[in-house]
C-alpha positions as CSV (number, residue, x, y, z in Angstrom):
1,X,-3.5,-3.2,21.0
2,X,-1.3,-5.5,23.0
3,X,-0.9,-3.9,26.6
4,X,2.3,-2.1,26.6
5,X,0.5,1.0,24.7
6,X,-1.2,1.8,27.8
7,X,1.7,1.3,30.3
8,X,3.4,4.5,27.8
9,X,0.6,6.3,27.3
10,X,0.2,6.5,31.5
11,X,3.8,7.4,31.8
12,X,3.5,10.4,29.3
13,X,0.5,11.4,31.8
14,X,2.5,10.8,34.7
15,X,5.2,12.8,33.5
16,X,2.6,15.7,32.3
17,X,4.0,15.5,28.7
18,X,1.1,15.4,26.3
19,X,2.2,17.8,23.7
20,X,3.8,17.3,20.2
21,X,7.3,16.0,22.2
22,X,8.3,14.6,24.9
23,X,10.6,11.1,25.8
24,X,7.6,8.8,23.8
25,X,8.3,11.1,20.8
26,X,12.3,10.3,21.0
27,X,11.9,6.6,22.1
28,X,9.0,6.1,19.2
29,X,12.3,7.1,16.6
30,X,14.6,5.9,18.2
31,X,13.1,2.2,17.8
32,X,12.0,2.9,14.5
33,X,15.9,3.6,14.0
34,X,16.8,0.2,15.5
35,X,14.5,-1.4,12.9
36,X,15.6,-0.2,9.6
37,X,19.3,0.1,10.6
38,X,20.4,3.3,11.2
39,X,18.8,6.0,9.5
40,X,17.5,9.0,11.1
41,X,13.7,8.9,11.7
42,X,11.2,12.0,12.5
43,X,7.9,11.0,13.3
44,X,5.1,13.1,12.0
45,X,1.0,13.9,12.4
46,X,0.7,11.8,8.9
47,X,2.1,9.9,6.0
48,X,0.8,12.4,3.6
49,X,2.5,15.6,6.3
50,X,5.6,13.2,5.7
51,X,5.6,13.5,1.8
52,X,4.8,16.8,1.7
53,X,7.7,17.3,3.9
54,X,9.7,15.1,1.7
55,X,8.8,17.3,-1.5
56,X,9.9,20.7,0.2
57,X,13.3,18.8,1.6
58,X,14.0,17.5,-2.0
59,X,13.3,21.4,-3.8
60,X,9.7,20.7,-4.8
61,X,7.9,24.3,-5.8
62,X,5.2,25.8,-7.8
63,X,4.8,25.0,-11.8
64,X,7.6,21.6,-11.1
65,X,6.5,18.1,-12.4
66,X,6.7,15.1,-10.1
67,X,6.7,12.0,-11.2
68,X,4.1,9.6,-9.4
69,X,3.3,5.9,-9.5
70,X,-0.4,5.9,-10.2
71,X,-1.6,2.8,-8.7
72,X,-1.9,4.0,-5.5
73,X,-4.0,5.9,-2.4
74,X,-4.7,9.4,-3.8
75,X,-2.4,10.8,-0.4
76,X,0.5,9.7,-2.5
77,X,-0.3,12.6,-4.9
78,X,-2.2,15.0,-3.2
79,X,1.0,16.6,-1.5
80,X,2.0,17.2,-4.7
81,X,-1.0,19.4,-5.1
82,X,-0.4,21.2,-1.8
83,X,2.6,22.8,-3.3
84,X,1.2,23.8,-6.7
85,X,3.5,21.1,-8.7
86,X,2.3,19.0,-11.3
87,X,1.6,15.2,-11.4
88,X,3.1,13.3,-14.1
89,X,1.2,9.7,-13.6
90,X,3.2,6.2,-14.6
91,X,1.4,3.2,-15.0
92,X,2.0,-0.4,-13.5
93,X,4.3,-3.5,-14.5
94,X,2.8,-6.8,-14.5
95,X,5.2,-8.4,-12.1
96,X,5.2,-6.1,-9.2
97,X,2.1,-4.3,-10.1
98,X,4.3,-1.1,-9.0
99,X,6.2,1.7,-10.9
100,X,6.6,0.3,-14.2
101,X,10.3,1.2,-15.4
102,X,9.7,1.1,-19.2
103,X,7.1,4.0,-18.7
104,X,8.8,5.3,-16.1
105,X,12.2,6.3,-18.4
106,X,9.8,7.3,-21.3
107,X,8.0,9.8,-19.2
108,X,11.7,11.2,-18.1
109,X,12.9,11.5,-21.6
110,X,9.8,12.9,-22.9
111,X,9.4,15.5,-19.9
112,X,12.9,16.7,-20.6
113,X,12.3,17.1,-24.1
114,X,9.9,19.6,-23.2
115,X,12.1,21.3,-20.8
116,X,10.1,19.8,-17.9
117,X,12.9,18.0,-16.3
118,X,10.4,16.4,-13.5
119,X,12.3,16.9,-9.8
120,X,11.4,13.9,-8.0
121,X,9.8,10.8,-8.3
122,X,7.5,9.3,-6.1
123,X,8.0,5.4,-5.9
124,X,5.1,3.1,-4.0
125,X,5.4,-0.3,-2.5
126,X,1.7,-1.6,-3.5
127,X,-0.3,-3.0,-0.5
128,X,3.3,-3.9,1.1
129,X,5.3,-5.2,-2.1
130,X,8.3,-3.8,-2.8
131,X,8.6,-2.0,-6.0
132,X,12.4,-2.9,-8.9
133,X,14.4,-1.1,-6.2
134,X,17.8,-1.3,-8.6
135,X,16.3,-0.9,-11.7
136,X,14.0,2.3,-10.6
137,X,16.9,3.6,-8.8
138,X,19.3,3.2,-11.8
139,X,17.2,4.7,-14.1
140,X,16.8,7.7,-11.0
141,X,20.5,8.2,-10.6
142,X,20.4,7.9,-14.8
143,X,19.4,11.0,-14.7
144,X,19.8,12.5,-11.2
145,X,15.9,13.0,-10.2
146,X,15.6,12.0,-6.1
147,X,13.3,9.3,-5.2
148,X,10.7,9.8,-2.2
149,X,9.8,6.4,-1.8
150,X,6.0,6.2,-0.2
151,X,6.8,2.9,1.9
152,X,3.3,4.1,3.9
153,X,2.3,0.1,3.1
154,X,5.5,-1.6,3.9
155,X,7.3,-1.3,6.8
156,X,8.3,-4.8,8.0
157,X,8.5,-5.8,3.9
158,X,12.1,-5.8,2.6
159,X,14.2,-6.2,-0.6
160,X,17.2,-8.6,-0.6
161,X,17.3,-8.4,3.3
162,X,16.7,-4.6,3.3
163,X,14.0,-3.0,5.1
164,X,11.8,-0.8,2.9
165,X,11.6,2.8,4.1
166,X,15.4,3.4,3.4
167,X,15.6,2.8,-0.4
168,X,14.7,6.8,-1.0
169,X,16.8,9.6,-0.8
170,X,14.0,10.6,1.1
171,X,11.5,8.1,2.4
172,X,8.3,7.7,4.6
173,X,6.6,5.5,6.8
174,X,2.3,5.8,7.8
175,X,0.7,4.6,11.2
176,X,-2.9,5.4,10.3
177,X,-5.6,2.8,12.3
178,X,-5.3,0.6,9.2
179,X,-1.7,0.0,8.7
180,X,1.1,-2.6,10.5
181,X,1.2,-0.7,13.2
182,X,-0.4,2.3,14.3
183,X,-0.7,5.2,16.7
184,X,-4.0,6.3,15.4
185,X,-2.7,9.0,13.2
186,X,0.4,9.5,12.5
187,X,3.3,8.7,10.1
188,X,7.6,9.3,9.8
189,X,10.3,10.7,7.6
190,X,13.3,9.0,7.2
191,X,16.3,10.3,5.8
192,X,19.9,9.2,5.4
193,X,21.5,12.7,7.4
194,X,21.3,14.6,10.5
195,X,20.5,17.3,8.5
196,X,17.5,16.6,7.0
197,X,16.0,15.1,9.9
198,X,16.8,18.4,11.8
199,X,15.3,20.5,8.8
200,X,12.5,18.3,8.8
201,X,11.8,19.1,12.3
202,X,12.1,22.8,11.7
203,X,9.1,22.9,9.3
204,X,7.2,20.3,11.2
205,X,7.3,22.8,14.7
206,X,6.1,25.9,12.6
207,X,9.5,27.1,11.1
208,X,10.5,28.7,14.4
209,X,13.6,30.5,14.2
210,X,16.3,30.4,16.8
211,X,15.3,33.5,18.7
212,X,14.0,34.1,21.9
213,X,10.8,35.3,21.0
214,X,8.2,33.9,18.0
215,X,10.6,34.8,14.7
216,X,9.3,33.1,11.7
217,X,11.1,33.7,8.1
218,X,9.5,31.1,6.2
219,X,6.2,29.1,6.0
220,X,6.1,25.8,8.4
221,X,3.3,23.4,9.4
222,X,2.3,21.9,12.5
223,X,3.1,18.4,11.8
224,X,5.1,16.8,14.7
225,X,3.4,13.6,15.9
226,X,2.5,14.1,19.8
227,X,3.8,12.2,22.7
228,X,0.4,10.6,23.6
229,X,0.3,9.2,19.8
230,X,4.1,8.1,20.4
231,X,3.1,6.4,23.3
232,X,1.1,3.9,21.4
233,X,4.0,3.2,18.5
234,X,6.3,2.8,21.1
235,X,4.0,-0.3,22.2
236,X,2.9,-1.3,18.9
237,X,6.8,-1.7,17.9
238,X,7.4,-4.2,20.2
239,X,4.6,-6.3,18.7
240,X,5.9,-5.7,14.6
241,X,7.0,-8.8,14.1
242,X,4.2,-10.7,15.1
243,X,1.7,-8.4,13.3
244,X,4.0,-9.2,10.3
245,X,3.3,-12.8,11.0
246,X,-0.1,-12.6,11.3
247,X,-0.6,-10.8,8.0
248,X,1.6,-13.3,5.9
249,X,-0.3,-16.0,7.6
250,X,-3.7,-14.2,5.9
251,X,-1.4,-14.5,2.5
252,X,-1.0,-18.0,3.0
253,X,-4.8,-18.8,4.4
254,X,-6.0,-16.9,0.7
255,X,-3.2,-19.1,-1.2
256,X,-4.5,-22.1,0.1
257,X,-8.2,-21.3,-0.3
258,X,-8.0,-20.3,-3.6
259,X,-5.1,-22.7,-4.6
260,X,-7.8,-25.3,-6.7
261,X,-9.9,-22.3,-8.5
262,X,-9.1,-21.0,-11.5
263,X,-9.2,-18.0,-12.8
264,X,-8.4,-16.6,-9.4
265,X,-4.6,-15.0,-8.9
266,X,-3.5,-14.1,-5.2
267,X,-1.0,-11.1,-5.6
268,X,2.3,-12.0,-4.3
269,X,5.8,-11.4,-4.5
270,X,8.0,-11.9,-8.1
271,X,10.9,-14.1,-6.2
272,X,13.0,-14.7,-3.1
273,X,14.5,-11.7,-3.3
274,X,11.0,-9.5,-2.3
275,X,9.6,-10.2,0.9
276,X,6.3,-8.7,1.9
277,X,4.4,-7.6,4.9
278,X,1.3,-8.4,3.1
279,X,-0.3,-5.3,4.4
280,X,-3.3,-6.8,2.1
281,X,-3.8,-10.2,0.5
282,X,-5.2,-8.6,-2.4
283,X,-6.5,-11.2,-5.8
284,X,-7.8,-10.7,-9.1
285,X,-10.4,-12.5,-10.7
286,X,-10.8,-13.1,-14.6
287,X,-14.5,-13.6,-15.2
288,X,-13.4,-15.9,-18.6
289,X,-12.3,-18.7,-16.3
290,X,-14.6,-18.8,-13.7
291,X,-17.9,-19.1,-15.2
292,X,-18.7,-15.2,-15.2
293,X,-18.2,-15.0,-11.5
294,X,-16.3,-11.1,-11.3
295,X,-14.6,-9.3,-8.2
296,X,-17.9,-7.7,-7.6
297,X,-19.9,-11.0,-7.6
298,X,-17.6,-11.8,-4.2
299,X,-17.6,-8.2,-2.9
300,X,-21.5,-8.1,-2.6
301,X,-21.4,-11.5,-1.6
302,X,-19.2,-10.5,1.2
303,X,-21.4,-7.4,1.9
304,X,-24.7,-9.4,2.5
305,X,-22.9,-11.6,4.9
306,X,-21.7,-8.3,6.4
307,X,-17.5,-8.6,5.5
308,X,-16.0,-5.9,4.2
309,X,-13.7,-6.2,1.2
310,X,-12.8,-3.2,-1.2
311,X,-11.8,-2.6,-5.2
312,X,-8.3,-1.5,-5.5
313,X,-6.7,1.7,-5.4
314,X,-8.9,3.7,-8.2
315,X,-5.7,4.7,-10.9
316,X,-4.9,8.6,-10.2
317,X,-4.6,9.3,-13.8
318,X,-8.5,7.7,-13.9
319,X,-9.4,9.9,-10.7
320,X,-11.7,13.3,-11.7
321,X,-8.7,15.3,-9.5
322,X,-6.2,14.4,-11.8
323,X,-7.9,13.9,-15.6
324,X,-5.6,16.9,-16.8
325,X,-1.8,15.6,-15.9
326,X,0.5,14.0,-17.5
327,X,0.3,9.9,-17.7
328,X,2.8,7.6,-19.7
329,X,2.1,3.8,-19.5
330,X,-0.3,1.3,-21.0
331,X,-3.5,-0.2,-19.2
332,X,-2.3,-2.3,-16.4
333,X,-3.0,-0.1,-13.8
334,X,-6.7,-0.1,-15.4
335,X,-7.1,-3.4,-15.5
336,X,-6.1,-4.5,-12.2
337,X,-8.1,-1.8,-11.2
338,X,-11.1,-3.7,-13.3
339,X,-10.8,-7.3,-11.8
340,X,-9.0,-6.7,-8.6
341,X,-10.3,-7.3,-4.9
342,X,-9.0,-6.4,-1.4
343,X,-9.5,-8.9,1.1
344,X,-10.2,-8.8,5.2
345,X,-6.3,-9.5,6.4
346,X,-6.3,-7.8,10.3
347,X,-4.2,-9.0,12.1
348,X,-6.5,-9.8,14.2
349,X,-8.8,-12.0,12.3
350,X,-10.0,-14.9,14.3
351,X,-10.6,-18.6,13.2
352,X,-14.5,-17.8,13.3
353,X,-14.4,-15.4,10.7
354,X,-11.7,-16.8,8.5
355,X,-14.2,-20.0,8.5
356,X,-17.2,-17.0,7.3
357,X,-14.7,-15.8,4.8
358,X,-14.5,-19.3,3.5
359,X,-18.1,-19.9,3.6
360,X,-18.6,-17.2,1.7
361,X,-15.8,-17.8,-0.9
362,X,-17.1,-21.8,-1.1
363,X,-20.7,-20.5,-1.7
364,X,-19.8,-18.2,-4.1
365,X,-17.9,-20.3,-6.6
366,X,-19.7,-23.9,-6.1
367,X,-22.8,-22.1,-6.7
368,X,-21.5,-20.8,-10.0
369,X,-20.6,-24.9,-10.5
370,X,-24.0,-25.4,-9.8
371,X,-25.8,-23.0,-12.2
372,X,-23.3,-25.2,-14.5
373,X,-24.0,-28.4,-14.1
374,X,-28.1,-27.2,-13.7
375,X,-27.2,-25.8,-18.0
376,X,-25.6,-28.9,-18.8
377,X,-28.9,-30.8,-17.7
378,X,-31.1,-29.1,-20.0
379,X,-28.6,-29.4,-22.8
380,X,-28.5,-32.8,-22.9
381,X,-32.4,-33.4,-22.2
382,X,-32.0,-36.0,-25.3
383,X,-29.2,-37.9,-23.4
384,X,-31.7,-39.0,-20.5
385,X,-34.8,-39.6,-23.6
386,X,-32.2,-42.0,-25.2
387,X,-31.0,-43.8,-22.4
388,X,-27.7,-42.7,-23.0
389,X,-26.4,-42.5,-19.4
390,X,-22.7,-43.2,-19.7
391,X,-21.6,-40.5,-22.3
392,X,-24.0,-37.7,-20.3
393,X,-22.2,-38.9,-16.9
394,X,-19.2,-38.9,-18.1
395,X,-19.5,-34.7,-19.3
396,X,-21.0,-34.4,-15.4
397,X,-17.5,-35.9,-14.4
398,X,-15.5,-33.4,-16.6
399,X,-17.5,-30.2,-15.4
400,X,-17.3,-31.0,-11.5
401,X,-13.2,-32.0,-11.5
């Protein structure tokens, strides 16, 4: 929080409005708007109240097959399950480690060969990397399924100068605590029409019908995000940018501290086209190139210096929820799964404990050199019986470079 979140917040108190609308509410959207050029924005209680919004606006119902990326927080699938529709789980590609397109067009073909046509497909921007924008949408268009494109992790990234939140027909934004920005709950649908932003609405404020008294003909949800909660994004906007900053300056402190240790890849953009929020600097660590060290080694080294850091997202098509749907792909989704690590990346994060997360880091790996060096010793036991100093130094030179 930067200041201006309380100066709203005591105007919508001032002005009495605390409920699920109010001038915050229309201000809040209205920015968002601004940012990504135009579209039409409804803010809601939740990123996941925003897909499953998205699925009933796109013609989602009971016994239909949805295509989802399954690299990704479980909320990206579970409004799938609210409406009684079926998963159909795609695995990764290696250079965005998002929707992967190969698997992605097999599944199609496959699912329509079964009479299964699927009726959307859920696209994700992984920890704020854009997804293949042209070539998922060309294979969508292919054969006319909508894309509702999850961009919960990615508002500030963009694609080609785009801003990501507008590449679906139907997309959606998230404000929980631990995104960009946040109102403390809360999340948006965005939508290319008038229309759909006033349907949305509709369901979000209990499917009232236009009548004087309570008329309801259809099933709606109570999923508009309040003014108070407004009153926070409406702060927190003016302060996207710089949180933006922050976070790609966490990218660049990982890249730099990591830069001379190998076996150790920070995630990170294909080319110039993708630019990222970096949400999370995220790595992966292959065990055969640093001495056996693994991404738990550093997790519970973290832990006992108390610094949280996380696995990645668990696959959905690995999850115990989902071990009955659909899933076309290979393993990379597994594997990142296996050797990946989430780093601390706040916004927030001071100097003092970016120099803790270093410490820990620089223990973690010289130590391994250590243990090394210490096995090399006993190895070459004879070298120091013989006298033979300059071959024995010489290996101590090659290990430590």
């Amino acid at each position: 929080m930067r200041g201006n979140e309380q100066k709203y917040i005591r105007e919508a108190f001032d002005s009495n409005w605390v409920a699920p609308m109010g001038t915050n509410v229309d201000l809040f959207e209205r920015d968002l708007k601004t940012y990504l050029n135009n579209v039409h924005v409804t803010t809601l209680s939740s990123g996941t109240a925003a897909i499953h919004l998205g699925l009933i606006l796109l013609g989602v119902n009971a016994g239909d097959e949805v295509i989802c990326q399954s690299l990704t927080f479980a909320a990206s699938a579970n409004p799938i399950l609210y409406l009684k529709a079926i998963p159909v789980f795609i695995d990764s590609e290696e250079d965005t480690w998002n929707l992967c397109p190969i698997a992605l067009e097999e599944a199609i073909i496959d699912r329509i060969k079964l009479g299964k046509k699927p009726k959307a497909i859920i696209t994700v921007h992984l920890y704020g990397n854009p997804y293949k924008i042209e070539v998922i949408r060309s294979i969508a268009d292919k054969y006319q399924i909508p894309i509702l494109e999850d961009a919960a992790e990615a508002l500030g990234s963009s694609y080609k100068g785009q801003k990501c939140g507008v590449f679906g027909d139907i997309s959606v934004l998230s404000f929980n605590g631990n995104k960009i920005i946040t109102t403390s709950g809360g999340g948006a649908l965005v939508s290319h029409s008038e229309d759909i932003k006033s349907r949305a609405i509709f369901l979000a404020t209990q499917s009232k019908d236009d009548a004087i008294h309570y008329e309801h003909s259809e099933v709606g949800y109570n999923y508009r995000l309040s003014n108070i909660s407004a009153s926070i994004g409406r702060g927190q906007m003016e302060i996207l940018d710089e949180f933006v900053n922050l976070r790609r300056k966490m990218q660049v402190f990982y890249k730099q501290l990591f830069e001379d240790v190998p076996g150790v890849y920070v995630y990170d953009v294909p080319d110039k086209d993708y630019f990222s929020n970096h949400w999370l600097s995220v790595i992966t660590i292959n065990p055969a190139e640093t001495n056996g060290i693994d991404c738990n080694d550093l997790r519970l080294a973290f832990e006992a210096e108390n610094i949280d850091s996380r696995p990645f997202w668990k696959p959905l098509h690995l999850q115990p929820l989902h071990q009955d749907f659909p899933y076309y792909g290979g393993n990379v989704a597994e594997s990142l799964f296996a050797k990946g690590l989430c780093l601390p990346s706040g916004s927030n994060t001071s100097e003092e404990e970016k120099a803790r997360i270093q410490n820990v880091i620089d223990c973690v790996f010289k130590t391994k050199k250590k243990i090394k060096i210490k096995s090399l010793f006993s190895k070459n036991k004879s070298l120091f019986e013989n006298n033979v100093f300059v071959n024995f130094f010489s290996k101590i030179r090659l290990e430590t470079t």
